[in-house]
Residue frames as qw, qx, qy, qz and C-alpha x, y, z in Angstrom:
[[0.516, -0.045, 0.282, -0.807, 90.58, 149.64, 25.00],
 [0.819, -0.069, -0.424, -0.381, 89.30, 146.25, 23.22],
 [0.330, 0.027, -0.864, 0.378, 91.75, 144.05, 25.87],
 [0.064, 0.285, 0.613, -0.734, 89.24, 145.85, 28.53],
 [0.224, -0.259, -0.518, -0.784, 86.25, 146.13, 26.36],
 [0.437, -0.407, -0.794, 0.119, 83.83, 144.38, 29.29],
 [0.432, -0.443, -0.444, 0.648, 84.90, 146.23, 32.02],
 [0.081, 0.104, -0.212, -0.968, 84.70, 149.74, 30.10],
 [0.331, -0.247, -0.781, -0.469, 81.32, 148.26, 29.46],
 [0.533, -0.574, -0.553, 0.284, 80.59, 147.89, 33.68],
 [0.148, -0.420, -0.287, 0.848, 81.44, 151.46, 34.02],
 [0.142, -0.039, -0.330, -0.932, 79.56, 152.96, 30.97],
 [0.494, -0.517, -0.512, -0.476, 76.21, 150.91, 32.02],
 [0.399, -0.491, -0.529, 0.566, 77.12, 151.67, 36.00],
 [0.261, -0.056, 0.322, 0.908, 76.71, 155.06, 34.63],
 [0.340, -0.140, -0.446, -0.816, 73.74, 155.04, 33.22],
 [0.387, -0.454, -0.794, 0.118, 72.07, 153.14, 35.59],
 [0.350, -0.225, -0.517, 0.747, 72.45, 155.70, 37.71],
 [0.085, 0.178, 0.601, -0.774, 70.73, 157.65, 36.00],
 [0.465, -0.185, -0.751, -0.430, 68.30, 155.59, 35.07],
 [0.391, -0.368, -0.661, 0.524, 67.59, 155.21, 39.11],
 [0.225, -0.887, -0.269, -0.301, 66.61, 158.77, 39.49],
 [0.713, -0.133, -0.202, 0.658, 70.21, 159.32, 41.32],
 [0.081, -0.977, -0.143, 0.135, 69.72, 162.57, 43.19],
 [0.318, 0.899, -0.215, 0.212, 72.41, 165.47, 41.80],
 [0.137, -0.876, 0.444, -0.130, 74.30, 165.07, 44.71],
 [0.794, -0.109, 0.599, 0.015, 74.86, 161.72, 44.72],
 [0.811, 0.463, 0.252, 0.254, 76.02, 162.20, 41.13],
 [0.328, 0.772, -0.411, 0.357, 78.62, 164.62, 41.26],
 [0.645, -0.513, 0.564, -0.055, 80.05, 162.63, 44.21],
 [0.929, 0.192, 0.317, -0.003, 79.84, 159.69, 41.64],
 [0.382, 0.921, 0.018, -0.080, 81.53, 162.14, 39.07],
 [0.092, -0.853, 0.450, -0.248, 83.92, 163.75, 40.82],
 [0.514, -0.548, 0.658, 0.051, 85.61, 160.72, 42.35],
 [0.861, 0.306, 0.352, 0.201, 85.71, 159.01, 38.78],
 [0.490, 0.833, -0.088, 0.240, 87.39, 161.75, 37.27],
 [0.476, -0.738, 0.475, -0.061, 89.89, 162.13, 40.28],
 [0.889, -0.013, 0.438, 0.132, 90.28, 158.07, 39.94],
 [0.703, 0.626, 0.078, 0.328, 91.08, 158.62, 35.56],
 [0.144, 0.941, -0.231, 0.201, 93.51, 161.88, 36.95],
 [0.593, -0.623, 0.510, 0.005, 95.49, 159.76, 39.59],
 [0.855, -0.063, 0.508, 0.086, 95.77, 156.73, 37.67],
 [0.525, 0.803, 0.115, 0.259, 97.40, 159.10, 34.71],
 [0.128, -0.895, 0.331, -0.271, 99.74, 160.56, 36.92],
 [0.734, -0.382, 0.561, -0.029, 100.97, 156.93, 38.20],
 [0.914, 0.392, 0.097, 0.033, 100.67, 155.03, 34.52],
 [0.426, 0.762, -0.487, 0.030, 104.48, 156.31, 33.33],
 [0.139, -0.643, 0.607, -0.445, 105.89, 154.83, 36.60],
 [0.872, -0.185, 0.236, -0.387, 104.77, 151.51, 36.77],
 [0.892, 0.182, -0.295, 0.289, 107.18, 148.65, 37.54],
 [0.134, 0.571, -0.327, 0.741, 109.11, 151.55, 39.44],
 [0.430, -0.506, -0.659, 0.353, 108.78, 150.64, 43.58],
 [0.126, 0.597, -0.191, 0.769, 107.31, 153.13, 45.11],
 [0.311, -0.257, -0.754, 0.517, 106.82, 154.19, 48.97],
 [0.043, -0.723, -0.430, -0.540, 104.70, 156.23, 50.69],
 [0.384, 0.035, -0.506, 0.772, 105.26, 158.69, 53.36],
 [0.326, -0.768, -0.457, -0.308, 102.65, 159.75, 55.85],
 [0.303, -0.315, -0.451, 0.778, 102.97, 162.72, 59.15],
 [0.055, 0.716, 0.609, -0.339, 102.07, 165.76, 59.91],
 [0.414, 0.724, 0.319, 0.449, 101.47, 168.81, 57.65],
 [0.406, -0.910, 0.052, -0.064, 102.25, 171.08, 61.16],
 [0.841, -0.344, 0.077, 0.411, 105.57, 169.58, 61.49],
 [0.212, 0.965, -0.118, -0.095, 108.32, 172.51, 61.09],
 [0.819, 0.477, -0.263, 0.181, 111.90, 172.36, 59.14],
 [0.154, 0.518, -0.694, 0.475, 113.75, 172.54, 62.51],
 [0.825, -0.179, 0.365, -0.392, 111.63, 170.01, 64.21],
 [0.298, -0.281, 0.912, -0.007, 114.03, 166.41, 63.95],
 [0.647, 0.300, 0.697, -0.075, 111.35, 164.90, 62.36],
 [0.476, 0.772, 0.011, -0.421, 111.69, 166.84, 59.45],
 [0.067, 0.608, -0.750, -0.251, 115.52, 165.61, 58.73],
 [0.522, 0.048, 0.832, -0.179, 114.16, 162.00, 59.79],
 [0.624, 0.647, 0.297, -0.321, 111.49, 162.30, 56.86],
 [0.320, 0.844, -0.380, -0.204, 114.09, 163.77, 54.30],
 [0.140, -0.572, 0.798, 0.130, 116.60, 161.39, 55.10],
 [0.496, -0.001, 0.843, -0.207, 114.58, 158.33, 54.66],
 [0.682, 0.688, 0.218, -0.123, 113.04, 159.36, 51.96],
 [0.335, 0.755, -0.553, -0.114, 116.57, 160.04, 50.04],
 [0.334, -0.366, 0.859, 0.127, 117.95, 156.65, 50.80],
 [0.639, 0.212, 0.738, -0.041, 115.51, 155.17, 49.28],
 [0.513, 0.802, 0.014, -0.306, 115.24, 157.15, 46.69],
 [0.280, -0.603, 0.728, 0.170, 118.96, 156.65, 46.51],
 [0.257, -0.104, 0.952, 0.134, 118.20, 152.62, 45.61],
 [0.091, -0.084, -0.771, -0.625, 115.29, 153.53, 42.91],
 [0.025, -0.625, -0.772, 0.115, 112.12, 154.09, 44.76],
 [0.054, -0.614, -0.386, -0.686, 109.52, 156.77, 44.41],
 [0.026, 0.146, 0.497, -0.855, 108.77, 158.82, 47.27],
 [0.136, -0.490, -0.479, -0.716, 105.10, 159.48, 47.30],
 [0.115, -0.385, -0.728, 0.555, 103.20, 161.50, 49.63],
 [0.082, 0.648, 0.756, -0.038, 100.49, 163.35, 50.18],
 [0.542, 0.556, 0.302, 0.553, 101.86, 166.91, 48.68],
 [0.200, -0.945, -0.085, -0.244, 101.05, 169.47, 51.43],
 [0.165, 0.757, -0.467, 0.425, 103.77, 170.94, 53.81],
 [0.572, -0.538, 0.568, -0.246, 105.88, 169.62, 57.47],
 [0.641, -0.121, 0.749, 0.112, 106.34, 165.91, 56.73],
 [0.763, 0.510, 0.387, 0.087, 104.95, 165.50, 53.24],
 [0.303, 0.946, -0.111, -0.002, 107.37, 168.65, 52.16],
 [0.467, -0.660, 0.586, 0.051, 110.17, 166.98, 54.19],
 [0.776, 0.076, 0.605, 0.160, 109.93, 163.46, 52.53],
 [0.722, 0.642, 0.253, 0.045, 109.70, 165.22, 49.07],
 [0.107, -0.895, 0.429, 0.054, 112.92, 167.36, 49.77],
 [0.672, -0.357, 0.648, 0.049, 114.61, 164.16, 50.59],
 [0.800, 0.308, 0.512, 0.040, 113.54, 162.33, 47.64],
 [0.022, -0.280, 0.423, 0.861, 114.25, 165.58, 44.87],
 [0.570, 0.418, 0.122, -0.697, 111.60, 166.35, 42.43],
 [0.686, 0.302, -0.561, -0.352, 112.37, 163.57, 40.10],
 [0.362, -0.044, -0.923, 0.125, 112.24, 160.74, 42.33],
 [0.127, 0.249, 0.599, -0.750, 108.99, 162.38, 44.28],
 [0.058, -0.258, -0.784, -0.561, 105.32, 162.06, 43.59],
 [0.220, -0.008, 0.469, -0.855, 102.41, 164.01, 45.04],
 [0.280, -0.434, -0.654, -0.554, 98.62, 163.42, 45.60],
 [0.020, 0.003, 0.555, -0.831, 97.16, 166.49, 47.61],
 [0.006, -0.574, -0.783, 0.239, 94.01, 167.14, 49.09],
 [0.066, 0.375, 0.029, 0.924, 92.12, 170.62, 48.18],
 [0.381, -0.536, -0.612, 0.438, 91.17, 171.91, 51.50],
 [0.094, 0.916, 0.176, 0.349, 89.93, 175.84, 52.23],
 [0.516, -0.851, 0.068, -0.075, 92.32, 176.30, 54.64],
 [0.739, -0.353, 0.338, 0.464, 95.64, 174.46, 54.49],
 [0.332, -0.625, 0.499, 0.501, 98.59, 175.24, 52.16],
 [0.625, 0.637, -0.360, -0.273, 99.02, 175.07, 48.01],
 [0.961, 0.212, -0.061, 0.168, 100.93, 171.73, 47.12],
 [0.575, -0.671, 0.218, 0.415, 104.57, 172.17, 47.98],
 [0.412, 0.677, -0.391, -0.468, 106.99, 173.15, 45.18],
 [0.307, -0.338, 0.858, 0.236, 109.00, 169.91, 45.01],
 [0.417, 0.203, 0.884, 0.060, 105.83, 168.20, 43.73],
 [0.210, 0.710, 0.439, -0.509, 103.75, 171.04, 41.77],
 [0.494, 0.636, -0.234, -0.544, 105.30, 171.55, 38.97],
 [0.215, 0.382, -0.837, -0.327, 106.12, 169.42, 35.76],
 [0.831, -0.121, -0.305, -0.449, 102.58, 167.31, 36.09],
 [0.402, 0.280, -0.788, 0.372, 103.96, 165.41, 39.45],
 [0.058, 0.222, 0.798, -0.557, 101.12, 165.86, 41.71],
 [0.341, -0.404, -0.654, -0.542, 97.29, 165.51, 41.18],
 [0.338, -0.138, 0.395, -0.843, 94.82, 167.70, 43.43],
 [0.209, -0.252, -0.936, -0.128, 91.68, 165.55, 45.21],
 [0.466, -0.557, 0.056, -0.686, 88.22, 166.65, 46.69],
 [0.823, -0.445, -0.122, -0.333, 87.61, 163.61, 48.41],
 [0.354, -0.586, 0.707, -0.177, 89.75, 161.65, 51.04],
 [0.883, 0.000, 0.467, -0.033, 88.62, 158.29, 50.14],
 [0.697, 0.709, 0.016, -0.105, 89.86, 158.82, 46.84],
 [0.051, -0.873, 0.458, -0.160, 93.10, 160.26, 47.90],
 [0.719, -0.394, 0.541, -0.188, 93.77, 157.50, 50.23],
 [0.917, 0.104, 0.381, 0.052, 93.11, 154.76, 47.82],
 [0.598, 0.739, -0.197, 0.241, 96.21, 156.57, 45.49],
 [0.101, -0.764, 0.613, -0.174, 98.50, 156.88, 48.19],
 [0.656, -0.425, 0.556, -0.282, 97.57, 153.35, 48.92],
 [0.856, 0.449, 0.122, -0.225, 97.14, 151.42, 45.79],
 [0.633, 0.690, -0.256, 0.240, 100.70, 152.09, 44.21],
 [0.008, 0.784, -0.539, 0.309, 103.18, 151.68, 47.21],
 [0.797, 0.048, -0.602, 0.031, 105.41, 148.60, 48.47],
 [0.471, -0.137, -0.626, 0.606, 106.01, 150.22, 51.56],
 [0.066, -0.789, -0.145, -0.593, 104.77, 152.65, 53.63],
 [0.442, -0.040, -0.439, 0.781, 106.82, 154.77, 56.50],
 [0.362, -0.874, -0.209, -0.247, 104.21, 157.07, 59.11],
 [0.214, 0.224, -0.291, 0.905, 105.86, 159.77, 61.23],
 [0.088, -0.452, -0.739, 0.492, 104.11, 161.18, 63.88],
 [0.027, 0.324, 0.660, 0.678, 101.04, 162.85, 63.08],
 [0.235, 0.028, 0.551, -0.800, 97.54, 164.10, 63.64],
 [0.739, 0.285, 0.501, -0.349, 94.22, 162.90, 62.86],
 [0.350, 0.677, -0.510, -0.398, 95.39, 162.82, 59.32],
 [0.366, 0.465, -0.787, 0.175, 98.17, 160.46, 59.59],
 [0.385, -0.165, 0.745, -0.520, 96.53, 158.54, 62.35],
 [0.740, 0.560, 0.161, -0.335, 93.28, 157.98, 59.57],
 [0.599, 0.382, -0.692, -0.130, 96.15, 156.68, 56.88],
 [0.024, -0.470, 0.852, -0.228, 97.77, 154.47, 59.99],
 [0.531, 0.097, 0.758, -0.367, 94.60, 152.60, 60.72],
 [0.662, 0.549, -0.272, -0.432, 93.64, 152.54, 57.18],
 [0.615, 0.316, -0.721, 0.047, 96.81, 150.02, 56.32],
 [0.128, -0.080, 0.938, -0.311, 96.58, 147.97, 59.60],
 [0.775, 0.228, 0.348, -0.477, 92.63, 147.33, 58.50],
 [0.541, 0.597, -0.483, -0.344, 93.86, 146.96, 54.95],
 [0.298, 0.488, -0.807, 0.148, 96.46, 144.42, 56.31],
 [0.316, -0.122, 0.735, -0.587, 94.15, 142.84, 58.75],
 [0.661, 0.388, 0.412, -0.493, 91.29, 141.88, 56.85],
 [0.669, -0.032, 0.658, 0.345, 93.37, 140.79, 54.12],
 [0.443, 0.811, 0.382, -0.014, 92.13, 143.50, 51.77],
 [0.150, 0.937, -0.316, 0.001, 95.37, 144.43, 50.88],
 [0.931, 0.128, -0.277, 0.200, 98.45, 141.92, 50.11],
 [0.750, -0.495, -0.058, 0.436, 101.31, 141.82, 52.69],
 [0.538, 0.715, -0.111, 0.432, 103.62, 145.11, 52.81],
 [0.561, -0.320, -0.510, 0.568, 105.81, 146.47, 54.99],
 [0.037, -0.763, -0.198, -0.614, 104.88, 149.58, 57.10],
 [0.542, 0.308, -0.267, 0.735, 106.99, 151.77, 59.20],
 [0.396, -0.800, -0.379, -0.245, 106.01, 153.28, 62.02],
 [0.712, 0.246, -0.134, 0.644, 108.93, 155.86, 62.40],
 [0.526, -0.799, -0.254, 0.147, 109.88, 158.43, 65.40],
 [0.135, -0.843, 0.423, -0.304, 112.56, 161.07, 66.90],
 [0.446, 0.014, -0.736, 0.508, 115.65, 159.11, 68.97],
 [0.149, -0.321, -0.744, 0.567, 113.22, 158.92, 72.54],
 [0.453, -0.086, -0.225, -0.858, 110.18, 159.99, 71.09],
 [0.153, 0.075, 0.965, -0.199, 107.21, 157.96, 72.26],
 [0.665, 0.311, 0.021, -0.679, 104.17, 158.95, 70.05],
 [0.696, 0.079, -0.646, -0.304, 104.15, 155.09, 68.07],
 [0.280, -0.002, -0.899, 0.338, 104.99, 153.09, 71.73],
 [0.372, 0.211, 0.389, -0.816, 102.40, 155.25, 73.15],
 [0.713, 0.115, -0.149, -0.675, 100.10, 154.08, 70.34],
 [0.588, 0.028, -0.808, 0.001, 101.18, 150.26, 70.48],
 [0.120, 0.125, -0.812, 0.557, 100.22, 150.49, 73.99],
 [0.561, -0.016, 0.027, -0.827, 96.99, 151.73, 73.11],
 [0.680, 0.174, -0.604, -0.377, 96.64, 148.57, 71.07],
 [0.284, 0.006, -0.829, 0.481, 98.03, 146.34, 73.86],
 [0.139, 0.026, 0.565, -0.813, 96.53, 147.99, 76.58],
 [0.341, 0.111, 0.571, -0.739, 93.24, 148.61, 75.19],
 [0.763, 0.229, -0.333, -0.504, 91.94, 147.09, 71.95],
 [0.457, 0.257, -0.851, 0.019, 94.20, 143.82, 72.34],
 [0.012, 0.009, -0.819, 0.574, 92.98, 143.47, 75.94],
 [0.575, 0.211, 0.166, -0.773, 88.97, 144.19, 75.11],
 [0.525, 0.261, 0.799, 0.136, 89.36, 141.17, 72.78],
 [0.479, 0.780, 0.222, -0.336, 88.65, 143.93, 69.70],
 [0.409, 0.700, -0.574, -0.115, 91.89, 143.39, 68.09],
 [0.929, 0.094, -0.322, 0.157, 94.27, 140.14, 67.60],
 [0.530, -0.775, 0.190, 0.286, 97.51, 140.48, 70.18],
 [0.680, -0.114, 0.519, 0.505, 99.41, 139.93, 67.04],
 [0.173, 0.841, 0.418, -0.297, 98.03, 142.65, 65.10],
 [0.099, -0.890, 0.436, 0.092, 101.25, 144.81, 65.44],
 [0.819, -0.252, 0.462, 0.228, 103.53, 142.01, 64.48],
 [0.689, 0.284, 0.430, 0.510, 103.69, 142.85, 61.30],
 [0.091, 0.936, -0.045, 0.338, 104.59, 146.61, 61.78],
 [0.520, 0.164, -0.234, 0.805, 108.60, 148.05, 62.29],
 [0.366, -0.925, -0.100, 0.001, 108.13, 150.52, 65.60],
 [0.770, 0.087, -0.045, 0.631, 111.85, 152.31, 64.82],
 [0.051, 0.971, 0.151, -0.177, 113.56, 155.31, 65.71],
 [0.470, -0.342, 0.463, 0.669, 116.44, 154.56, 62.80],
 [0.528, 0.635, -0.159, -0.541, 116.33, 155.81, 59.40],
 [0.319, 0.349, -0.852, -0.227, 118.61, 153.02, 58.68],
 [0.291, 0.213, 0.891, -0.277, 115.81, 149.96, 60.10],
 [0.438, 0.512, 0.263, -0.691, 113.23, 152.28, 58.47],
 [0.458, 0.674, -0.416, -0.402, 114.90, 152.10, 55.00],
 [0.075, -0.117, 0.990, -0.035, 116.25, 147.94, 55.86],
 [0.439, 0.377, 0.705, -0.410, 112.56, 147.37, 56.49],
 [0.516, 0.600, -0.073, -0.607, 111.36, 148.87, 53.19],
 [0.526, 0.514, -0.629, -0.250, 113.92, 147.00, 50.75],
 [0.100, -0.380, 0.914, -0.103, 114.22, 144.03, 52.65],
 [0.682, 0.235, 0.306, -0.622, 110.88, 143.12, 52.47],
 [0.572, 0.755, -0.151, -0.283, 111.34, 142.50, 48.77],
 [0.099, -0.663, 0.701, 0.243, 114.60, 140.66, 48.94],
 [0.043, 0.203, -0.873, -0.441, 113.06, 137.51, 47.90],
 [0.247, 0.613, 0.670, -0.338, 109.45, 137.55, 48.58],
 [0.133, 0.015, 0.420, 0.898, 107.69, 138.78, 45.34],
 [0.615, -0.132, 0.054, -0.776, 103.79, 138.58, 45.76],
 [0.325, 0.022, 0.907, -0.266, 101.28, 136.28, 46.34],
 [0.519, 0.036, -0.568, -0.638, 98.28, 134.90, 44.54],
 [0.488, -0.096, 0.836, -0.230, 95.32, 132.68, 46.06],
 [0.374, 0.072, -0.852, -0.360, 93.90, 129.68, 44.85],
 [0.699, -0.524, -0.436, -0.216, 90.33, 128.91, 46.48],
 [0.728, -0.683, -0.052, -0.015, 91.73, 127.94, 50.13],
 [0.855, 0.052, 0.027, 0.515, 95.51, 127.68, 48.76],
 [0.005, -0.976, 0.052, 0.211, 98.02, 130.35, 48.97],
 [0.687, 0.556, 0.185, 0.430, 100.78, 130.65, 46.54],
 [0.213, -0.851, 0.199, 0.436, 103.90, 132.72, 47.47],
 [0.777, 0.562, 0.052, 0.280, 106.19, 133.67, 44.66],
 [0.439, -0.757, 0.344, 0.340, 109.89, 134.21, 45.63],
 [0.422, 0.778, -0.465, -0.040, 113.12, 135.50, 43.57],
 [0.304, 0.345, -0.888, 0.007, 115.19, 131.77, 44.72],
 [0.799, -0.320, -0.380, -0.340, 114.00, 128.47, 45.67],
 [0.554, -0.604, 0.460, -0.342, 114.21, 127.22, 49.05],
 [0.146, 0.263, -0.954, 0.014, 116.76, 123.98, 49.48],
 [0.645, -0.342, -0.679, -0.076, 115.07, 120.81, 50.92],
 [0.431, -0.241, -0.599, 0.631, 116.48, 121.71, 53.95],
 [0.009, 0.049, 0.082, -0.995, 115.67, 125.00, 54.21],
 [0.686, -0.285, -0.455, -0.491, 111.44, 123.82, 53.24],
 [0.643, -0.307, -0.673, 0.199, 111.92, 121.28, 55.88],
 [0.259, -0.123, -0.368, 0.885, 113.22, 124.29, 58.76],
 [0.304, -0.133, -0.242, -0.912, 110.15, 126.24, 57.36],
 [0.621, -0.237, -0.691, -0.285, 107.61, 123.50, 58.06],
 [0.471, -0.380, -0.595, 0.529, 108.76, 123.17, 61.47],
 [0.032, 0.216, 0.308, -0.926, 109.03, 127.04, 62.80],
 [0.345, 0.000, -0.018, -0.938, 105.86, 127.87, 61.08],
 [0.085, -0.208, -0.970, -0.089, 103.35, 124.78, 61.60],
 [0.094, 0.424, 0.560, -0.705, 101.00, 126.88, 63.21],
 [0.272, 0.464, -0.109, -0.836, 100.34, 128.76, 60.25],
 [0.120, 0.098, -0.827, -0.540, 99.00, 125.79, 58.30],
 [0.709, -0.110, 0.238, -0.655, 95.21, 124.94, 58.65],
 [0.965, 0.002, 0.256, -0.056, 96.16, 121.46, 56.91],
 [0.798, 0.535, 0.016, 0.276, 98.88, 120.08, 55.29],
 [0.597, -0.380, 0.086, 0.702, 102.86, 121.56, 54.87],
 [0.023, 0.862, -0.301, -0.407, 104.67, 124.13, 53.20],
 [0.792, -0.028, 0.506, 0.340, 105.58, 123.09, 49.96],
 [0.065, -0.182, 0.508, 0.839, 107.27, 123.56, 46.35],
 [0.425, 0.614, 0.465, -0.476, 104.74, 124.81, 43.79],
 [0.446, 0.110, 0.586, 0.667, 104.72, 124.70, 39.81],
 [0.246, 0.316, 0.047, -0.915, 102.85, 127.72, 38.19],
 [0.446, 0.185, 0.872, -0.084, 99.86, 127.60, 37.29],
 [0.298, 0.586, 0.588, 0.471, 97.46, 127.79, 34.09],
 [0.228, -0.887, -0.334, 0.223, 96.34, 130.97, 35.76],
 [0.304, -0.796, 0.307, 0.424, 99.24, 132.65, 36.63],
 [0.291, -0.005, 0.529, 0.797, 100.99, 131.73, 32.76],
 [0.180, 0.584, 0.691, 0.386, 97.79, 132.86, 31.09],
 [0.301, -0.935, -0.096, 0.161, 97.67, 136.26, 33.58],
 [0.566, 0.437, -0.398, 0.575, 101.89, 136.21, 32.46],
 [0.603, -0.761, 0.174, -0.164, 101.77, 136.43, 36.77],
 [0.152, -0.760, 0.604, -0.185, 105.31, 136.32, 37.00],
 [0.995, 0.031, -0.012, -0.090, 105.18, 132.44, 35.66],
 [0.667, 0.318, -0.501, 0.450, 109.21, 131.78, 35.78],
 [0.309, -0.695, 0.407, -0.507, 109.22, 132.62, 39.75],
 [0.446, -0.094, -0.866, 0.205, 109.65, 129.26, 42.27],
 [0.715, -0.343, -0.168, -0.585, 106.57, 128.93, 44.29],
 [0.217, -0.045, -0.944, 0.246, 105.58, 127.59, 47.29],
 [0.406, -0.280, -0.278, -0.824, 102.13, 126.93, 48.38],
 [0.089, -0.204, -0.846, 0.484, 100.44, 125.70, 51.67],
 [0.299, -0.729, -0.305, -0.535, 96.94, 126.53, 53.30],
 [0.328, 0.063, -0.520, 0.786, 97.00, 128.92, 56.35],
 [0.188, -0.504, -0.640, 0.549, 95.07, 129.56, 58.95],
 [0.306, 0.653, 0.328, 0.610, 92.84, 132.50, 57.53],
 [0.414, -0.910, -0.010, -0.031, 93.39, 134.88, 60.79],
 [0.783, -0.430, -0.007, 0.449, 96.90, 134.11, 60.74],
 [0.432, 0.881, -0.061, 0.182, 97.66, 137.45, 59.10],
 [0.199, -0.931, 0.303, -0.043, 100.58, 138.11, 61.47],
 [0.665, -0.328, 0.644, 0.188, 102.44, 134.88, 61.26],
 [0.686, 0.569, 0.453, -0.002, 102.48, 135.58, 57.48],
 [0.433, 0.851, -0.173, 0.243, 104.57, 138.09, 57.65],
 [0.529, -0.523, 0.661, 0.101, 107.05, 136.04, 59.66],
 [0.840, 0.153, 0.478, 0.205, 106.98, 133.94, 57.44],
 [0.635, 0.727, 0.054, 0.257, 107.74, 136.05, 54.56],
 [0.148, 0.907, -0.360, 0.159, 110.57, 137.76, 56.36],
 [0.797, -0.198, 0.570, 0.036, 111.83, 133.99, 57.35],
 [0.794, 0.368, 0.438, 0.205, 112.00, 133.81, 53.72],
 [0.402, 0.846, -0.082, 0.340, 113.99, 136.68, 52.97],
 [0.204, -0.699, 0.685, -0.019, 116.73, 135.75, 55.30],
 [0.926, 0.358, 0.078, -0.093, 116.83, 132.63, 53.64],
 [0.606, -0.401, 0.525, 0.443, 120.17, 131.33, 52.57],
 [0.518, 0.294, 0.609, 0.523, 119.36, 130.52, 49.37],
 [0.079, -0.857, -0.318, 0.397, 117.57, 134.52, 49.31],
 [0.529, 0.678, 0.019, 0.510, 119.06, 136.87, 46.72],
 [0.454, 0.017, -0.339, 0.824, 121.88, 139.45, 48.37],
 [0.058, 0.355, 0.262, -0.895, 119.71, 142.13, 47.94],
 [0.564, 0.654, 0.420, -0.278, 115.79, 143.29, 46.44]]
């Protein structure tokens, strides 16, 4: 607690301010209640940290002879397979599917408590593996906070309300580049049907970028679904800005040649300057941010969210690129 003495400091006088303020009741057990949630999730994640995990999102309606169910399951067990967490959102149809897949020790829940829907599923309910929420925002920001990937099945308002969540997230930059699935039935059309929306009618109103969707997998493989997840990761490790500079950190450096090929395909994405090598900085040793990575570090267009993640998956087919995350 002394490393974080400050900050424990900004919540005990945010606290009292409140009510100091005259903060009507309800407006304090809202305040409460989604701190105590916050302290319960972020207990339920602490063991597991360093551990990738994903998240799976559909519908709770979706039944265990309904293709999408196996689709869930399966996708969630490969990965699980190669060391990721499964996390979803605990209730039944997809979320019960994905957790099946995964098994109860490679599967994390965080459900919603609703008068009406279903009790947590077993997979995730017992042995302190899933944490109950009142609110949605809360929820959300646990399913969202802790995963390197996230795979959406078809859905209803629910799962529609995560999907636009992570394309704002990812749009507005309030959230660092991940990859996110947007996974179907063989000749289903509930995600083309929604990219057309986009096309058709946000992209075309001028209310969205046409490039928006660029950096979302529209698949109807479990194997693309599960390529897309880990590949991500093969040598792209995070990022990190610097005022106007961005700062990628990758598991091998790029040759000369292989900088130079970069420079060209992605000029677009620079507001000045190239794509170059990068030496870590004071920051990032003094943060221990992953200071023995190779770095490169350019400035980029700040709309160019989508040609960012070309780029990063330009850099994970690299040559020089580890075999695998």
């Amino acid at each position: 607690m002394t490393a974080h003495r400050t900050l424990v400091r900004r919540i005990l006088e945010t606290g009292v301010g409140l009510g100091q303020d005259g903060t009507a009741r309800r407006d304090l057990k809202i305040t409460a209640a989604a701190v105590e949630e916050m302290r319960a999730a972020f207990r339920l994640f602490a063991p597991y940290e360093g551990i990738p995990k994903v998240s799976i999102f559909g519908s709770a309606r979706t039944q265990s002879h309904d293709p999408l169910w196996e689709l869930a399951a399966g996708t969630a067990r490969a990965l699980a397979e190669q060391g990721w967490l499964v996390v979803t959102g605990a209730g039944p149809g997809i979320m019960e599917a994905a957790a099946t897949g995964a098994g109860a020790e490679r599967s994390l829940g965080v459900s919603i408590r609703l008068p009406f829907e279903e009790e947590p599923n077993a997979l995730v309910a017992v042995d302190g593996r899933q944490v109950a929420m009142k609110y949605f925002f809360t929820r959300k920001l646990m399913l969202v906070k802790e995963s390197l990937g996230f795979v959406c099945l078809p859905g209803g308002f629910g799962t529609m309300d995560e999907t636009f969540e992570l394309l704002t997230l990812q749009q507005t930059g309030k959230m660092d580049p991940v990859p996110i699935v947007l996974l179907d039935r063989p000749g289903g059309t509930f995600w083309r049907g929604f990219a057309a929306f986009v096309t058709e009618q946000l992209a075309a109103s001028g209310l969205v970028s046409v490039d928006d969707l660029d950096r979302v997998l529209i698949t109807t493989s479990e194997a693309a679904a599960v390529t897309e997840i880990t590949g991500f990761w093969r040598n792209y490790d995070s990022l990190r800005w610097f005022g106007a500079e961005l700062v990628l950190r990758l598991r091998a450096e790029p040759s000369d040649a292989e900088l130079a090929d970069l420079n060209v395909r992605f000029s677009g994405l620079c507001e000045t300057g190239r794509i170059e090598r990068a030496t870590t900085r004071p920051e990032e040793s003094s943060d221990r941010d992953v200071p023995d990575l190779p770095r490169i570090v350019f400035t980029p267009r700040r709309r160019a969210v989508g040609e960012l993640h070309r780029l990063i998956r330009a850099l994970n087919e690299l040559d020089s690129a580890p075999a695998h995350a």
